[in-house]
C-alpha positions as CSV (number, residue, x, y, z in Angstrom):
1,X,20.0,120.1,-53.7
2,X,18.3,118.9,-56.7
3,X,16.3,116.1,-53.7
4,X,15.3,118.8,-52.0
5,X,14.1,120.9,-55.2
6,X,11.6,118.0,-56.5
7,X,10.4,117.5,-53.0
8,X,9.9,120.5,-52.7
9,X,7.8,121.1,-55.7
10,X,5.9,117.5,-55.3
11,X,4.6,119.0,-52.2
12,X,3.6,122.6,-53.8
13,X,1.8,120.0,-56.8
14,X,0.1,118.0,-53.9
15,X,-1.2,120.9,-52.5
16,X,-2.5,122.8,-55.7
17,X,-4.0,119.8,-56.2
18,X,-5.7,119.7,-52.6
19,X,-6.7,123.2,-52.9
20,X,-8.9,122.1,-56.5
21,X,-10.3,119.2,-55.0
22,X,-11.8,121.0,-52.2
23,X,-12.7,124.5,-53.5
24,X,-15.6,123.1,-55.4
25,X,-16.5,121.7,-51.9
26,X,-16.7,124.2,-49.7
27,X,-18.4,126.2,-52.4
28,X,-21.1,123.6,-53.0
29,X,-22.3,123.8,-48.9
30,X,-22.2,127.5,-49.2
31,X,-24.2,127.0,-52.1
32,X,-27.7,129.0,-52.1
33,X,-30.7,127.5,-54.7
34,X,-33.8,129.3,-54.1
35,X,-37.0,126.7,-53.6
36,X,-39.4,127.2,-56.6
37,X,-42.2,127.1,-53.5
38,X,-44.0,129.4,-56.2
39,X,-43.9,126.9,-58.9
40,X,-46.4,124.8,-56.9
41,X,-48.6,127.0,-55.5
42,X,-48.8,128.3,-58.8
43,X,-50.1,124.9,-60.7
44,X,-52.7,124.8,-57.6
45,X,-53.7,128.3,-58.2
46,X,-54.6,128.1,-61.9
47,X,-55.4,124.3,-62.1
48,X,-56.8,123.2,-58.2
49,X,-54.1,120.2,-58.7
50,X,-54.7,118.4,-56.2
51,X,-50.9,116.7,-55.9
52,X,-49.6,120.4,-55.7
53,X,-51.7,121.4,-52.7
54,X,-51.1,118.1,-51.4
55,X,-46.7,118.5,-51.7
56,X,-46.6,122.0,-50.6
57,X,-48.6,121.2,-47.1
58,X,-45.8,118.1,-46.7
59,X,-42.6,119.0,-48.3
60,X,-43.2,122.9,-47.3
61,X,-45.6,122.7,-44.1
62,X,-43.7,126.0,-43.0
63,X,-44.2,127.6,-45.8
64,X,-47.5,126.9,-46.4
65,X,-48.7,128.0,-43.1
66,X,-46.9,131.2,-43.3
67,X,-48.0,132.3,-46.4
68,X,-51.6,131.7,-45.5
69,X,-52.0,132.5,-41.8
70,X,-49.3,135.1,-41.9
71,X,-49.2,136.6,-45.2
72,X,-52.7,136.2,-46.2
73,X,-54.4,136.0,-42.9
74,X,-56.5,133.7,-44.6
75,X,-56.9,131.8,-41.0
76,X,-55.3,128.9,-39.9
77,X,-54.4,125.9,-42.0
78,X,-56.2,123.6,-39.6
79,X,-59.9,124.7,-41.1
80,X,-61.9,122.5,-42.4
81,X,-62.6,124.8,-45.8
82,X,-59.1,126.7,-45.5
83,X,-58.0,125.4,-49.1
84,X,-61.2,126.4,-50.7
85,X,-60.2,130.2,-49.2
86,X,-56.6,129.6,-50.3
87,X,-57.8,128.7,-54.1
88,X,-60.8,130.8,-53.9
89,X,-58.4,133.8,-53.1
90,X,-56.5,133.6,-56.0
91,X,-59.1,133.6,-58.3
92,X,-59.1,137.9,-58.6
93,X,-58.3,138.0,-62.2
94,X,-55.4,140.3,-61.1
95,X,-53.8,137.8,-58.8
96,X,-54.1,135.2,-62.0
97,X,-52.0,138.0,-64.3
98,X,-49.7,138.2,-61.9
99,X,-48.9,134.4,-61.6
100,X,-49.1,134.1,-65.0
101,X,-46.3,137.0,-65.4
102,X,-44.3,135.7,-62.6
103,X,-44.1,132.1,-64.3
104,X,-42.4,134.1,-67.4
105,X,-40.4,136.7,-65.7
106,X,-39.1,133.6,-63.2
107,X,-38.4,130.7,-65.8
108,X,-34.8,130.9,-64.6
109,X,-33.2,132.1,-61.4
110,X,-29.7,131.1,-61.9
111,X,-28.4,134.7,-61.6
112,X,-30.5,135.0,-58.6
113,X,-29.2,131.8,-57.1
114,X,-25.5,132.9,-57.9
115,X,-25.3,136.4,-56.5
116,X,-27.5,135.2,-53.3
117,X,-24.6,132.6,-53.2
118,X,-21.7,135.2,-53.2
119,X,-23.2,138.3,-51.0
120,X,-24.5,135.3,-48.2
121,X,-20.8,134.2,-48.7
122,X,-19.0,137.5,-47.9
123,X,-21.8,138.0,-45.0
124,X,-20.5,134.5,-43.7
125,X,-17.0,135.5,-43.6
126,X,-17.3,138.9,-41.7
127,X,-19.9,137.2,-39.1
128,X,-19.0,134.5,-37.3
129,X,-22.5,134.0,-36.1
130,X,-23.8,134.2,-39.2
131,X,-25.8,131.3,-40.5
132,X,-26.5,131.1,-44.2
133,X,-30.4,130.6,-44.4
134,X,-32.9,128.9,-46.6
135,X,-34.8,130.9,-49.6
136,X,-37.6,129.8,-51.1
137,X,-39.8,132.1,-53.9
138,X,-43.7,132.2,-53.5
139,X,-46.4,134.5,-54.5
140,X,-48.1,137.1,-52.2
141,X,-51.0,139.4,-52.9
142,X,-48.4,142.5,-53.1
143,X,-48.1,142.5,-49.0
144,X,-45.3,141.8,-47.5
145,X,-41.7,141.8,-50.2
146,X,-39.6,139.5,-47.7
147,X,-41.0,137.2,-44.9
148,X,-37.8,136.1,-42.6
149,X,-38.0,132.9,-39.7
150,X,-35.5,131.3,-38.2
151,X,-33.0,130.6,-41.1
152,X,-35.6,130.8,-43.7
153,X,-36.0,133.6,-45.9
154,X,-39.5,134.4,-48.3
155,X,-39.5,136.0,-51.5
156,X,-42.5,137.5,-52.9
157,X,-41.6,137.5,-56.5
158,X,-45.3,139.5,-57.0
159,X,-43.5,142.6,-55.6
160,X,-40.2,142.2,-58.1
161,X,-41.5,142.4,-61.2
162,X,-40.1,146.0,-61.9
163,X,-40.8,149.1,-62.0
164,X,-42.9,149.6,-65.1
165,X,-44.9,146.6,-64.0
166,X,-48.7,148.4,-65.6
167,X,-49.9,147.5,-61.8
168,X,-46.9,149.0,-60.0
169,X,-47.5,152.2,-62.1
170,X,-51.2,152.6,-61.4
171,X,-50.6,151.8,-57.9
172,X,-47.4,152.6,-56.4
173,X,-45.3,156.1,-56.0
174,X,-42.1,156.0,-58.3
175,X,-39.6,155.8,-55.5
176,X,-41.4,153.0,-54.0
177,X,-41.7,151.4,-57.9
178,X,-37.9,152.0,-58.2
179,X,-37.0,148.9,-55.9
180,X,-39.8,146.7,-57.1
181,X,-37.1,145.3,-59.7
182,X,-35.1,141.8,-59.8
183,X,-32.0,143.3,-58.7
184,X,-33.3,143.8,-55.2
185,X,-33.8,140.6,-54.4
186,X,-30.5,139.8,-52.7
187,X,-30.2,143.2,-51.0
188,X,-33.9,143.1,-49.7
189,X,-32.9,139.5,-48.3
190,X,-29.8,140.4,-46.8
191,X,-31.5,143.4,-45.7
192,X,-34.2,142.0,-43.9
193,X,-32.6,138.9,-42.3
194,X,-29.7,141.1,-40.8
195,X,-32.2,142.9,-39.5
196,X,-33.4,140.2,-37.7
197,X,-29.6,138.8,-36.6
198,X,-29.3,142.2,-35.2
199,X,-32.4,143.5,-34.2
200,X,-32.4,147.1,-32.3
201,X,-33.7,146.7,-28.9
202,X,-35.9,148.2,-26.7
203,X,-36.9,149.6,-30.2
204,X,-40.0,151.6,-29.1
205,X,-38.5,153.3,-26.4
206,X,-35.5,154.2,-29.0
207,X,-35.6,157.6,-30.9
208,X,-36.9,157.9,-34.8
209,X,-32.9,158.8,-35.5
210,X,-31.8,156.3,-33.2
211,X,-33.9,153.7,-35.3
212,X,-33.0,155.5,-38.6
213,X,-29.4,155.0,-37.9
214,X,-29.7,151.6,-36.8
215,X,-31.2,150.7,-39.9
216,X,-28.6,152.7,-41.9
217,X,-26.0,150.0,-39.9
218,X,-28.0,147.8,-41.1
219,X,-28.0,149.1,-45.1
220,X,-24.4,149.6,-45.4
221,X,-23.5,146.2,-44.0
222,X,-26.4,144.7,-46.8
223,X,-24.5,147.0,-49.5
224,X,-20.8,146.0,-48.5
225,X,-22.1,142.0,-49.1
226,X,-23.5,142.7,-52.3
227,X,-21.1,144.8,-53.3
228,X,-22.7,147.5,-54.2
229,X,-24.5,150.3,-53.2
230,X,-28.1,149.0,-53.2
231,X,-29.2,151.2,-50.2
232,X,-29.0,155.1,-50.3
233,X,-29.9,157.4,-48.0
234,X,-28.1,160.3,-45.9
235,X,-27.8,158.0,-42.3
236,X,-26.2,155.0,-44.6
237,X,-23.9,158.2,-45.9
238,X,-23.0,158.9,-42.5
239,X,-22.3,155.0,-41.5
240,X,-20.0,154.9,-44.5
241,X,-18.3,158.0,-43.5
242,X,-18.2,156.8,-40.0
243,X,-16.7,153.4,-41.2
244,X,-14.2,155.5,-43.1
245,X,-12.8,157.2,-40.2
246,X,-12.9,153.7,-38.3
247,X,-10.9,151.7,-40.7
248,X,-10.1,149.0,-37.3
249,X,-13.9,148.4,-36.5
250,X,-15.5,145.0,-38.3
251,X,-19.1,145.2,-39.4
252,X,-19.9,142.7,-36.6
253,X,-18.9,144.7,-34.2
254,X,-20.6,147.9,-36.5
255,X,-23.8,146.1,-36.1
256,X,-23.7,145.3,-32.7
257,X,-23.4,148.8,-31.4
């Protein structure tokens, strides 16, 4: 009996033992570290180094192309003087405050990086088809928050900056200021890329509540990932009452329907 007891509990060591070994594993490829793409484009912006322009049309081509033919529309990145726009651009004394603030406000991303990591996790585990993307940072003109491709995700940090930002006061209403903030980051992303997982189709031949409600699908799933209610509006109230009532239905097949 006593045989059987050490075996017994060799095995249970052998497989706590397994179980630490591999944790830190499996959490390192589910691991999200947003690309400081904005750290270069930044030196290029305020000093025209050369070695930055030069790395960020290599090492992030995509990128690169998106911010300034999508973003921008700056024109394509095959013209002859298209850098010259690009640098020429940023020289607005407001787009050179904002860098500037962006560079102090975005020293250090690690809580970014770590709740991204967790909510992309959760998503991962309730949606089988679910693909955990890229994310890389970079600065806009105050466009367009979150830019989503095919397993890539943009973040504008020039539209999270919060909602006293001076320039967000004098320019935006104080609802639309209210999400400008850090802590939107990871719900905007989830947000927007499930969105494009599950997009709504035939969308213009849909209804305004049809699409309102879709979207709400669409919120609730974002706030269940980040664990928190991010997202709040009356349709997303009705999702969550819905959900409530429907304690067998999974969020992939919620956001299917």
């Amino acid at each position: 009996m006593k045989k059987i007891y050490y075996i017994f509990l060799a095995v249970m060591v052998l497989c706590v033992a397994c179980e630490i070994k591999l944790r830190p594993n499996d959490e390192a490829q589910n691991k999200i570290e947003v690309l400081r793409y904005d750290r270069l484009e930044s030196r290029y912006l305020t000093t025209g180094d050369f070695s930055a322009l030069q790395e960020m049309n290599t090492e992030y081509a995509i990128e690169t192309r998106t911010l300034i033919e999508n973003v921008l529309k700056l024109g394509a990145v095959y013209e002859p003087d298209i850098n010259s726009k690009f640098l020429n651009f940023y020289q607005d004394t407001v787009l050179q405050t904002i860098i500037a603030d962006v560079e102090t406000q975005y020293a250090d991303m690690d809580d970014v990086n770590k709740a991204l990591t967790q909510a992309f996790g959760r998503a991962k585990e309730a949606l089988p088809e679910f693909v955990i993307p890229k994310v890389y940072t970079q600065i806009g003109a105050l466009d367009q928050s979150i830019i989503v491709g095919e397993n890539i995700i943009g973040v504008s940090l020039d539209k999270y900056l919060g909602e006293d930002y001076p320039l967000y006061v004098k320019y935006y209403a104080k609802d639309q200021r209210a999400t400008m903030m850090r802590t939107y980051i990871v719900p905007d992303c989830l947000n927007f890329y499930l969105l494009s997982l599950y997009p709504l189709h035939d969308a213009d031949q849909r209804s305004q509540q049809e699409k309102d409600m879709h979207m709400a699908r669409i919120m609730y799933a974002a706030n269940t990932f980040v664990g928190y209610k991010a997202f709040s509006t009356p349709y997303v109230a009705q999702v969550e009452q819905y959900m409530k009532a429907h304690k067998d239905l999974s969020l992939a097949d919620l956001l299917k329907q």
